[in-house]
N, CA and C of each residue as an Amber inpcrd file, in Angstrom:
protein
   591
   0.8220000  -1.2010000   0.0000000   0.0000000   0.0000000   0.0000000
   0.8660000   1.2650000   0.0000000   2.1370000   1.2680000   0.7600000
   2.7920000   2.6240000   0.5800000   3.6010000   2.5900000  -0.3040000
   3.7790000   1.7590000  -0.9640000   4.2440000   1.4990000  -2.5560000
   3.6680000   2.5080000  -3.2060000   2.3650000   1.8670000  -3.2290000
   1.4520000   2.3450000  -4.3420000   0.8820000   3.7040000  -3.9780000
   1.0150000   4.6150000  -2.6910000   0.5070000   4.9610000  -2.5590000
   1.7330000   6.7350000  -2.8580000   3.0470000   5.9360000  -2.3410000
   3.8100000   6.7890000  -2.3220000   4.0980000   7.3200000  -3.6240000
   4.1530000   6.2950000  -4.8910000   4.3480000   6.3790000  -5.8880000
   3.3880000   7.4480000  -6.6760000   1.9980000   7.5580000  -6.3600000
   0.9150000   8.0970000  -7.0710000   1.4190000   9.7060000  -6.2020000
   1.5810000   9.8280000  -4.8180000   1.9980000  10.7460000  -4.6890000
   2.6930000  11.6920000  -5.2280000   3.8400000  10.9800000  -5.8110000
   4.7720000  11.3800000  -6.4450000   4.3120000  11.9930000  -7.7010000
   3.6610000  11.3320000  -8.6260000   3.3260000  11.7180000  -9.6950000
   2.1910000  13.1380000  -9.9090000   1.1860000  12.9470000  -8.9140000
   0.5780000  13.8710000  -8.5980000   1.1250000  15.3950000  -8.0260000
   2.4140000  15.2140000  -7.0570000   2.8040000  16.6020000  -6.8990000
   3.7690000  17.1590000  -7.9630000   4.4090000  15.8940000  -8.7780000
   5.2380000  16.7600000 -10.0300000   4.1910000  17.2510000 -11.0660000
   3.0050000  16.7920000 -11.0410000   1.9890000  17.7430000 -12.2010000
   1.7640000  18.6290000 -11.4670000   1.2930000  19.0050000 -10.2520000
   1.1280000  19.7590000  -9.4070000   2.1190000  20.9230000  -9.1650000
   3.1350000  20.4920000  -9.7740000   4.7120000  21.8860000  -9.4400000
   4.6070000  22.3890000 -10.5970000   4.3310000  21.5610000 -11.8280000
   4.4410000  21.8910000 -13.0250000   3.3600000  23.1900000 -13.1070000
   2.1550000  22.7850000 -12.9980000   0.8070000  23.7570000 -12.8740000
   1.0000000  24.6430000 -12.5360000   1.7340000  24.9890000 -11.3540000
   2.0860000  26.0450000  -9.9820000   3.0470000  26.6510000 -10.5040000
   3.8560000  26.4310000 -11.2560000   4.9650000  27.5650000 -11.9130000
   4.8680000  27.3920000 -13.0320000   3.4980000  27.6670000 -14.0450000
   3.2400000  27.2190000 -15.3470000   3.8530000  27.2250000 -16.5740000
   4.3040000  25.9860000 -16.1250000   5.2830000  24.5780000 -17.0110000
   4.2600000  24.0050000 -17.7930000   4.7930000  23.3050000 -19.1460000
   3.9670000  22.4430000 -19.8010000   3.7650000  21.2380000 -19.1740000
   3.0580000  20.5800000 -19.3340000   2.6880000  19.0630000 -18.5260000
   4.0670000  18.0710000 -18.6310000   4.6330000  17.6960000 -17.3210000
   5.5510000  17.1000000 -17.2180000   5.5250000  15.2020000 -17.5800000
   3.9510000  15.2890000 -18.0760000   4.0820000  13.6080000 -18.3820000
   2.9410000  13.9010000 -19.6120000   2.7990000  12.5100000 -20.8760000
   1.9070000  12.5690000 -21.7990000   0.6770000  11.6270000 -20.9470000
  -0.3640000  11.5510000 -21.3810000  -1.5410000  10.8400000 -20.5410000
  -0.5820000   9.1650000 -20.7880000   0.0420000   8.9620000 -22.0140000
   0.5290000   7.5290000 -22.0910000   1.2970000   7.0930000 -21.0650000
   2.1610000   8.2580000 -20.3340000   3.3210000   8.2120000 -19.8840000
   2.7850000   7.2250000 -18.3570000   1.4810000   8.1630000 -17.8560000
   1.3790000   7.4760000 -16.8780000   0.4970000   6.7290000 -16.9300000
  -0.4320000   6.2380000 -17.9660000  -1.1560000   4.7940000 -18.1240000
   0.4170000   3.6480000 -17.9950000   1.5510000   3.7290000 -18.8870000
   2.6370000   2.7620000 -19.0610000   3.5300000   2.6110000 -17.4450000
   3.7020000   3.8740000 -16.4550000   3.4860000   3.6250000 -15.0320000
   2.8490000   2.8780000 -14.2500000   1.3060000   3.1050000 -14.5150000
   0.3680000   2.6340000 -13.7020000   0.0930000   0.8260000 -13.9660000
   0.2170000   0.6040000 -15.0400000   0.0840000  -0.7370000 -15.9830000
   0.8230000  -1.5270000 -15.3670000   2.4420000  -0.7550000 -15.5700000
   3.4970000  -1.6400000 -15.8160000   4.5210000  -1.5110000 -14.6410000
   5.0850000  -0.2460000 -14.3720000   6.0880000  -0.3890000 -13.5650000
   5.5150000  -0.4550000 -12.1230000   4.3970000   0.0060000 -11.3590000
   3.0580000   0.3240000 -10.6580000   3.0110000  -1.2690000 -10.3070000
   2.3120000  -2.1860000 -11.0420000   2.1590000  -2.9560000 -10.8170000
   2.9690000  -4.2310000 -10.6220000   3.8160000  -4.3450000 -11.2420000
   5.0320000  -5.3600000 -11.0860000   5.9750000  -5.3650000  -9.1970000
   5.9270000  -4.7300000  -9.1280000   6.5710000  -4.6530000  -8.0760000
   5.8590000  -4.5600000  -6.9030000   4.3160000  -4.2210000  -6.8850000
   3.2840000  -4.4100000  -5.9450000   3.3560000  -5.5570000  -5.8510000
   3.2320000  -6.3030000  -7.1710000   3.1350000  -8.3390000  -6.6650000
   3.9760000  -8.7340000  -6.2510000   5.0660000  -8.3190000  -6.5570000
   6.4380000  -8.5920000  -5.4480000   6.5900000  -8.6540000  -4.1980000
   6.0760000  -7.4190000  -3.7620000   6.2990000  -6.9760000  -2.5430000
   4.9520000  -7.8290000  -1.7030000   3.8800000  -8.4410000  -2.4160000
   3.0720000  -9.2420000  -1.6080000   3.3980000 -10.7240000  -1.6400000
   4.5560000 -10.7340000  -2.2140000   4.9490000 -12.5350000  -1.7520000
   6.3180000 -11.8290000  -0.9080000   6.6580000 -10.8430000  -0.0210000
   7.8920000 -10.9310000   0.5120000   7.8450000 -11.7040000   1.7040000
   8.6910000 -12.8840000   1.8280000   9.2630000 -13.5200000   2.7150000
   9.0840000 -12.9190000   4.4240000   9.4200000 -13.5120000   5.1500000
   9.0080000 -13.1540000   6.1860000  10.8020000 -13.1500000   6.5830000
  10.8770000 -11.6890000   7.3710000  12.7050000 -11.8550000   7.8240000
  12.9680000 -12.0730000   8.8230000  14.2520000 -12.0970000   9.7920000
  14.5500000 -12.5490000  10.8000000  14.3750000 -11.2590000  12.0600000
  14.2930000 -10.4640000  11.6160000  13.8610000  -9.3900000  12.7500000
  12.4040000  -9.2860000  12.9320000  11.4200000  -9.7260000  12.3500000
  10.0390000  -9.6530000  12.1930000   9.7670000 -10.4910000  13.8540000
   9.9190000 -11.3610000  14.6680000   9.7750000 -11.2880000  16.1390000
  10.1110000 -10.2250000  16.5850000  11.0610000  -9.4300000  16.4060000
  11.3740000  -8.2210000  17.1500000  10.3340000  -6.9700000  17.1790000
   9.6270000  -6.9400000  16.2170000   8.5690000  -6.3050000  16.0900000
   7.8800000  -6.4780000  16.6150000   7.0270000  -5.5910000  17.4460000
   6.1060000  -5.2000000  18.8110000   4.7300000  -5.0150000  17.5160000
   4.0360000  -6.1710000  18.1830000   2.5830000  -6.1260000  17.4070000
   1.8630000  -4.9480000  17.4100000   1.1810000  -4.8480000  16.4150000
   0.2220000  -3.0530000  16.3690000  -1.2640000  -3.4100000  16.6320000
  -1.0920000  -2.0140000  17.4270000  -2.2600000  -2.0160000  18.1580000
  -3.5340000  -1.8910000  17.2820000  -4.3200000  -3.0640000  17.4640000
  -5.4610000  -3.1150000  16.7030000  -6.6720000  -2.3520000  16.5550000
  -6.4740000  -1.2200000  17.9140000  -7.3040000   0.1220000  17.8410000
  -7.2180000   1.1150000  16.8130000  -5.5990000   1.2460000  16.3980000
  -5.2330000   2.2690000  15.7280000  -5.7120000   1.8830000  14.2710000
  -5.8080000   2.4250000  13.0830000  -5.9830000   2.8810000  12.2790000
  -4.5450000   1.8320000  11.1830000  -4.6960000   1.6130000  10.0710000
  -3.8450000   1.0190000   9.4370000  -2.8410000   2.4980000   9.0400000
  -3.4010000   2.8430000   8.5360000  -2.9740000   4.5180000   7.6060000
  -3.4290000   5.3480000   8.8570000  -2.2660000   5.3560000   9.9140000
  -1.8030000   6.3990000  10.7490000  -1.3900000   7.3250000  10.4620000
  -0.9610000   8.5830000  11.2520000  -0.9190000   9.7540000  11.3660000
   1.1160000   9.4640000  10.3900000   1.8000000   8.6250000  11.3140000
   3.0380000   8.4120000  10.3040000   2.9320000   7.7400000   9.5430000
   2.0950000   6.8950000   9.1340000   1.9900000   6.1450000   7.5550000
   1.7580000   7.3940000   6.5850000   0.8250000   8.2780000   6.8340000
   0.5700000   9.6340000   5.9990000   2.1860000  10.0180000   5.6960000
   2.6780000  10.4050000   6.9350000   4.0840000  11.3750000   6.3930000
   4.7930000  10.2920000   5.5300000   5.2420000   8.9500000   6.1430000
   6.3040000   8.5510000   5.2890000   5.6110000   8.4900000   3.9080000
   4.3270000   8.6030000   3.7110000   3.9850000   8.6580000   2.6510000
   4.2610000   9.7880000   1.4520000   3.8150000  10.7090000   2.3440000
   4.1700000  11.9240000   2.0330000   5.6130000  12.2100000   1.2920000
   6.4850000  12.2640000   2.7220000   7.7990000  12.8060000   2.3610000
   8.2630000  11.6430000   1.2340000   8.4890000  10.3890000   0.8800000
   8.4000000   9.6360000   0.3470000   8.4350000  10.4150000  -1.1720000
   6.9500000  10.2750000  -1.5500000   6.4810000  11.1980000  -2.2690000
   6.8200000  12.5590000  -2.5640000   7.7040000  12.9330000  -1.5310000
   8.0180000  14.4010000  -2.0460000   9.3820000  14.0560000  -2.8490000
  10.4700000  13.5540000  -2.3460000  11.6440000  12.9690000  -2.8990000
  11.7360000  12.8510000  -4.1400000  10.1540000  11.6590000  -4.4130000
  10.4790000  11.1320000  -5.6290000  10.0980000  11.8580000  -6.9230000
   8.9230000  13.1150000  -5.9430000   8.5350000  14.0510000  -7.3210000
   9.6490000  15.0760000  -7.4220000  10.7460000  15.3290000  -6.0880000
  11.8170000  16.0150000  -6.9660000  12.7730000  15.6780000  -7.2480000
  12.9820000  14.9640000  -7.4650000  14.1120000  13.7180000  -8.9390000
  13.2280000  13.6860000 -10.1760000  12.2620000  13.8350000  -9.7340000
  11.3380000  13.6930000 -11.4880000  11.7710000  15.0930000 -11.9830000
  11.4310000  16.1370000 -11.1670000  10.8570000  17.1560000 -11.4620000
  12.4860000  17.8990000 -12.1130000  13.7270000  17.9130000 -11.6230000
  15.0300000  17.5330000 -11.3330000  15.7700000  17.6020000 -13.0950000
  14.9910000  16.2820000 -13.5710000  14.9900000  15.4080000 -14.6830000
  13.8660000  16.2370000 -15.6210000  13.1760000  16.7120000 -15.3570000
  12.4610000  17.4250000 -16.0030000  13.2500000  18.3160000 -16.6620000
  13.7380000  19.2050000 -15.4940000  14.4210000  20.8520000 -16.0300000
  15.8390000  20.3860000 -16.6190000  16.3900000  19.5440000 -16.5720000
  17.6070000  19.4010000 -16.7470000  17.1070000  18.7740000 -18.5070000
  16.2650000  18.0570000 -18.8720000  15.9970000  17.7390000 -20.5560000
  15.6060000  18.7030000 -21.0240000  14.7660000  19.7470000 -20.4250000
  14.0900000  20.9240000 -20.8950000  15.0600000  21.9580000 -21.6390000
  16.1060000  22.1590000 -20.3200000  16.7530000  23.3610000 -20.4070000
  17.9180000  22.9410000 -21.5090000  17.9080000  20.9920000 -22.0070000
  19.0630000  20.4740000 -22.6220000  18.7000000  20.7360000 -24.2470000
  17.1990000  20.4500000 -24.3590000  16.8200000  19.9680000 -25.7910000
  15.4260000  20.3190000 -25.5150000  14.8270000  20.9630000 -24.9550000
  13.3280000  21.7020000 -25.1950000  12.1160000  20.6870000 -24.4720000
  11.0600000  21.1040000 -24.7390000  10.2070000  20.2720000 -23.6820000
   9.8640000  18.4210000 -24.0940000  10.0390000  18.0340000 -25.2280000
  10.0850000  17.3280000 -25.4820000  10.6940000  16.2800000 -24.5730000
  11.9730000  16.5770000 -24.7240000  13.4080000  16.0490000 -23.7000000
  12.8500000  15.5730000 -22.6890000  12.5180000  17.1430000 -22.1860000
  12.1610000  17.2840000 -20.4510000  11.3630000  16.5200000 -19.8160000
   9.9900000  16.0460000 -20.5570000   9.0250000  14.8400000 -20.2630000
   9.3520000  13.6410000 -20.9470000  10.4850000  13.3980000 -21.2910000
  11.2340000  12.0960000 -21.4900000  11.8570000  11.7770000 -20.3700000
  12.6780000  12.9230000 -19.8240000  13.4360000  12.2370000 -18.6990000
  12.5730000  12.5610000 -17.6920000  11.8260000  13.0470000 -17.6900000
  10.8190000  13.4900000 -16.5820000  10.2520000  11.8370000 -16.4470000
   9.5310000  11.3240000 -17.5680000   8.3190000  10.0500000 -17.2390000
   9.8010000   8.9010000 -17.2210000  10.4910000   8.6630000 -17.7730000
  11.9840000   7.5990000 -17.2870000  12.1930000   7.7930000 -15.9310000
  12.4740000   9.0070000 -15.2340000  13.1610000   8.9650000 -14.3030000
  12.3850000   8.3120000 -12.6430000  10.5790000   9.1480000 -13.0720000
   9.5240000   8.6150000 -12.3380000   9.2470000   7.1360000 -12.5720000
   9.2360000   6.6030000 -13.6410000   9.0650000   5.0320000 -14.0210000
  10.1720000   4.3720000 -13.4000000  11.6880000   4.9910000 -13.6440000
  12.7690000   4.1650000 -12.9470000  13.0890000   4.0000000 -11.2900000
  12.1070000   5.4940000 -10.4730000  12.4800000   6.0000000  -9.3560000
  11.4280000   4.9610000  -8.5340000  10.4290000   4.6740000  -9.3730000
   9.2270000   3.8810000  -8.6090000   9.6720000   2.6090000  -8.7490000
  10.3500000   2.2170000  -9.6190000  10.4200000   0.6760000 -10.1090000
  12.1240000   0.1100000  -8.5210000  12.8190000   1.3090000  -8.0140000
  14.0400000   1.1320000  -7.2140000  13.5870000   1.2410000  -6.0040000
  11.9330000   2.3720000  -5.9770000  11.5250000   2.0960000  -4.5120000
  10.3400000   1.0300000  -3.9330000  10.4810000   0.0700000  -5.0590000
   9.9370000  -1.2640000  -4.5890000  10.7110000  -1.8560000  -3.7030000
  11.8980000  -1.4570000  -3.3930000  12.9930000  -2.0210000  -2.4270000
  13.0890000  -1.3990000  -1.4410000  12.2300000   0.0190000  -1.3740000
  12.1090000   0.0100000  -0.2180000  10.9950000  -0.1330000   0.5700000
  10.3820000  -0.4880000  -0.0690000   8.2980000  -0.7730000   0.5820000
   8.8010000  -2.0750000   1.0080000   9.6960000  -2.9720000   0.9160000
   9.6900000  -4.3520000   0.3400000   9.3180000  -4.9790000   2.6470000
  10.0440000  -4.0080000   3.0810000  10.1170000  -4.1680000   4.7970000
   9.8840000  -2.7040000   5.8070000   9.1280000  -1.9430000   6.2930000
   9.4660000  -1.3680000   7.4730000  11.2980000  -1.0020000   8.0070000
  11.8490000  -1.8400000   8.1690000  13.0100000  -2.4620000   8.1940000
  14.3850000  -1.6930000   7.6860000  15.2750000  -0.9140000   7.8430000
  16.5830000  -1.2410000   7.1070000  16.3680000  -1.9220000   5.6790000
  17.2340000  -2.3320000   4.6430000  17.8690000  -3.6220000   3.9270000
  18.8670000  -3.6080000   4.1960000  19.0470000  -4.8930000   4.2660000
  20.3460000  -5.5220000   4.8930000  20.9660000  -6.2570000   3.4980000
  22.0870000  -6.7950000   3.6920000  22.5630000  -7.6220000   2.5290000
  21.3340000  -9.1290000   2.4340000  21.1940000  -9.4190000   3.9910000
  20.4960000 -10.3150000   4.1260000  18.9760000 -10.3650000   3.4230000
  18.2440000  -9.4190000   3.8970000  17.0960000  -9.2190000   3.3260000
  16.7910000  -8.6680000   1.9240000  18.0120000  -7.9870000   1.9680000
  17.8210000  -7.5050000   0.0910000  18.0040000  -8.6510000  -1.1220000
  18.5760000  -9.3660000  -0.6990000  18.1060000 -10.7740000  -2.0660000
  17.2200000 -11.7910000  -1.2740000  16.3620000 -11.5150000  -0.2870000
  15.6740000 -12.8390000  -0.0970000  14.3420000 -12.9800000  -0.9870000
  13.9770000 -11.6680000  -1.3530000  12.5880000 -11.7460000  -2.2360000
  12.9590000 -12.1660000  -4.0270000  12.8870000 -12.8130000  -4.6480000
  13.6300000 -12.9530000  -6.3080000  12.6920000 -12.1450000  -6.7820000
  11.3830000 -12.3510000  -6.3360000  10.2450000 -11.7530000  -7.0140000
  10.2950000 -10.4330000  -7.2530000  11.0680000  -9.7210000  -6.4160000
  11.1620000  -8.3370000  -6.3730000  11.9940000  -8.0530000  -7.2610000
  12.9320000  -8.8850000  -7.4440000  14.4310000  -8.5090000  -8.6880000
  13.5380000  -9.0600000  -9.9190000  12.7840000 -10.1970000 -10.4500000
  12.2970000 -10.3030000 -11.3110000  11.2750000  -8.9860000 -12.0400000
  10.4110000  -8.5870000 -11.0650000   9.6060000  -7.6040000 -11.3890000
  10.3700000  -6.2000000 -11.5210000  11.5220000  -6.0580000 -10.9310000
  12.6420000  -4.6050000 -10.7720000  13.1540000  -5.2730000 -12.3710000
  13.9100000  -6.0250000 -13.2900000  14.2940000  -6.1520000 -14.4170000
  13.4070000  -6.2200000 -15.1230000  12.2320000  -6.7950000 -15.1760000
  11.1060000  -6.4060000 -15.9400000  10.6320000  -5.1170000 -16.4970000
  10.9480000  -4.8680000 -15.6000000  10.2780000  -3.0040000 -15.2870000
  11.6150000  -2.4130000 -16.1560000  12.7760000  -2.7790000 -16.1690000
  13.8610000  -2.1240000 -16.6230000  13.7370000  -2.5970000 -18.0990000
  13.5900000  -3.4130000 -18.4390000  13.1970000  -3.7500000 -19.6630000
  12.3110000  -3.6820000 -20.7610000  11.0730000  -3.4470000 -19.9310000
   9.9370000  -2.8690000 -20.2910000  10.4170000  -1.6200000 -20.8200000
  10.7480000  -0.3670000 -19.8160000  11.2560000   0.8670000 -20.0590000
  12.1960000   0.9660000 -21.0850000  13.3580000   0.3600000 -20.9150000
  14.8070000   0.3440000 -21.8460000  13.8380000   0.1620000 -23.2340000
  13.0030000  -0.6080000 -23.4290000  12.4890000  -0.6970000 -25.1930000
  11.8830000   0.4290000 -25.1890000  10.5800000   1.2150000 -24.1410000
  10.2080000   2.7000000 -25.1830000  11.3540000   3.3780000 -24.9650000
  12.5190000   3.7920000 -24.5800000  13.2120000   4.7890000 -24.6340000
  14.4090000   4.3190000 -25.6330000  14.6410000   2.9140000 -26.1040000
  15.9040000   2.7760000 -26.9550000  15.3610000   2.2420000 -28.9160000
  14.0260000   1.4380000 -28.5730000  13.6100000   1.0510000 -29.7740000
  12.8620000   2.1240000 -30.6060000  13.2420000   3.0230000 -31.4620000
  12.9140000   3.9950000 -32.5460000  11.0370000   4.0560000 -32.5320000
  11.1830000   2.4810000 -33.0160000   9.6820000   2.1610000 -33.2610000
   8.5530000   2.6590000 -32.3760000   9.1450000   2.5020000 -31.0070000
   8.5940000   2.8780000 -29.7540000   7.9860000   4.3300000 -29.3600000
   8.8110000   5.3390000 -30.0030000   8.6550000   6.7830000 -29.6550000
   7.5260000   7.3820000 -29.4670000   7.3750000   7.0960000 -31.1380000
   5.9220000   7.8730000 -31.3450000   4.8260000   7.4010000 -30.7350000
   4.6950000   5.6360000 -30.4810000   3.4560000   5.6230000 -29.7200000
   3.9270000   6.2040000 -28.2140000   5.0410000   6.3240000 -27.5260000
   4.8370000   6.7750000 -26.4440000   5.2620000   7.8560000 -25.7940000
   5.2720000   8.5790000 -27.2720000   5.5360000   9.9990000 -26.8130000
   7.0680000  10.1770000 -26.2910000   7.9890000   9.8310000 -26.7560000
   9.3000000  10.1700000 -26.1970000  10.4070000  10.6630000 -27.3040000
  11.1390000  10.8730000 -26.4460000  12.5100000  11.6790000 -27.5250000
  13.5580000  10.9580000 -27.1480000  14.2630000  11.1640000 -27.9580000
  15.5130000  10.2450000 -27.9190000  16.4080000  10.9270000 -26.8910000
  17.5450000   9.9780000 -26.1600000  17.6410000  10.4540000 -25.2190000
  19.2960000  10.2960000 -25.4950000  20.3230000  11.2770000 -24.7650000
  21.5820000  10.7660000 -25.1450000  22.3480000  10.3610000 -23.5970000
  23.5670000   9.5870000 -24.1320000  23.8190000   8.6120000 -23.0370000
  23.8020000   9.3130000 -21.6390000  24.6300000  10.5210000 -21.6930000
  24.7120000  11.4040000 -20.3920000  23.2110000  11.5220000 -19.7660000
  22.1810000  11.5210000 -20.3410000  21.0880000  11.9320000 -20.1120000
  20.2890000  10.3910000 -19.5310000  20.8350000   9.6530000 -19.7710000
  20.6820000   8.3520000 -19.3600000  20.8360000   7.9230000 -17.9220000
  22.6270000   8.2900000 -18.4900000  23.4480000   8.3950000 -16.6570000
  22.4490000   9.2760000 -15.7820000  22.1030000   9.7290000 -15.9540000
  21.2600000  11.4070000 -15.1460000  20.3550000  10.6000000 -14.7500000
  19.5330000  10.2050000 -15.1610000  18.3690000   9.5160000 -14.7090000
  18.8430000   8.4250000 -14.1480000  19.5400000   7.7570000 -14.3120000
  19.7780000   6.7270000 -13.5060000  20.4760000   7.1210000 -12.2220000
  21.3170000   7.8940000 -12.2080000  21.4550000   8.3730000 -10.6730000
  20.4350000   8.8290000  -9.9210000  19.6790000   9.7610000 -10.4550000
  18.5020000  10.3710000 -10.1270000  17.4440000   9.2630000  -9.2350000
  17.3270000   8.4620000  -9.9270000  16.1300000   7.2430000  -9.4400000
  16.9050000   6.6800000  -8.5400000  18.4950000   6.8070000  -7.9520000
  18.6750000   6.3170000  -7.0420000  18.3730000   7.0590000  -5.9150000
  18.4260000   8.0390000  -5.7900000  18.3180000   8.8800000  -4.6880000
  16.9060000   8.5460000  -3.7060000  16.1470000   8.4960000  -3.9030000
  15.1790000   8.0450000  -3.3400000  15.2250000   6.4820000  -2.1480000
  16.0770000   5.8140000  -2.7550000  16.7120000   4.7430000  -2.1180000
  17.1600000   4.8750000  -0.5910000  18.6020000   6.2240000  -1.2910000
  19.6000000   5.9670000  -0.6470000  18.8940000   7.0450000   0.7030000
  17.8220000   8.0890000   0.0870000  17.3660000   8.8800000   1.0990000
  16.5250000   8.4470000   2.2720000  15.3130000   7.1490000   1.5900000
  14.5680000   6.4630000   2.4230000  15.3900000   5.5330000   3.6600000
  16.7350000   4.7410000   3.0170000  17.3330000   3.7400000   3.5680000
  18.1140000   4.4110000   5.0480000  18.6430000   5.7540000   4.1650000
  19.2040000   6.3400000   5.2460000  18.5160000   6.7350000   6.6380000
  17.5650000   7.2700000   5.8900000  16.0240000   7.7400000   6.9370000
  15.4990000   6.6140000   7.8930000  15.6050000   5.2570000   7.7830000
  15.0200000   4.0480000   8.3170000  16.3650000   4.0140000   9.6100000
  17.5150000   3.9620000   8.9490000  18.4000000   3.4510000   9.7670000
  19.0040000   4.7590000  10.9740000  18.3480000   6.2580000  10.5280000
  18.6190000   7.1620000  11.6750000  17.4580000   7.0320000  12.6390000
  16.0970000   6.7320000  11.9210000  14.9230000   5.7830000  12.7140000
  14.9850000   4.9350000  13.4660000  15.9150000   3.8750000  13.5460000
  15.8350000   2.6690000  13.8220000  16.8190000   3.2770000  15.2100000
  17.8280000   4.1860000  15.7660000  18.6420000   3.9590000  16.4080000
  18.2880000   4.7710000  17.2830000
């Protein structure tokens, strides 16, 4: 659920920034049907066969009064969501300002498709990842290369463009986004483990 929930966040406040400092639309309607379809969903099914880990006794049962979607399920949702709409948004100005708007909602809808498809790893536990827990799910790496593959054909196969609205992208601009979609990772992971202590 905060997968899915963080993710839509995301997408919603980068149209939302766009609007607010009136920018052209930072995604095509395709951009985020091929999100919602594909990268959206792959990694939700993942994350519902994850394994059960070895710190999960350590966990103090929740109180069955409270509410599932608490007052901090909202924020991590939130901030979550804020992260990932500014790496999109990030990726936006940086294609815009490279090669015109075209660009800009190329690396704009890549960088959101790639940023959601890396934070399936972190919905995957409450938890840290550990070396331990980060390869115990396959399902999650199956559906994370899927998703990379899926993507890699509209952004590298020609044929692909026009139905999905994209521009060709050059390698640096590649690298960019791919760092970009890490950040979200390394910000959540960090955030868990100043949590945890």
């Amino acid at each position: 659920m905060k997968f899915l929930l963080s993710g839509n966040t995301a997408g919603i406040l980068a149209v939302l920034y766009a609007s607010l400092s009136g920018l052209p639309a930072p995604f095509a309607p395709v951009h985020l049907l091929f999100i919602n379809l594909l990268t959206d969903s792959l990694p939700a099914i993942a994350i519902g066969v994850e394994p059960s880990h070895g710190e999960l006794m350590k966990d103090k049962p929740r109180d069955v009064s409270k509410p599932i979607m608490d007052g901090r399920f909202a924020m991590e949702v939130l901030l979550q969501g804020i992260v990932i709409a500014a790496v999109t948004m990030v990726a936006y100005h940086m294609g815009t300002e490279a090669s015109g708007h075209g660009t800009g909602m190329t690396m704009a809808f890549a960088t959101l498709s790639l940023a959601r498809l890396v934070h399936g790893f972190n919905c995957r536990t409450d938890a840290p990842l550990t070396l331990k827990t980060f390869f115990m799910n396959k399902a999650s790496f199956m559906a994370f290369f899927a998703g990379i593959l899926l993507l890699s054909a509209v952004l590298l196969l020609e044929p692909l463009h026009k139905l999905f609205e994209v521009a060709e992208l050059t390698g640096n601009q590649l690298g960019c986004i791919g760092i970009l979609a890490l950040i979200p990772l390394l910000v959540v992971q960090i955030s868990k483990r100043l949590i945890k202590r």
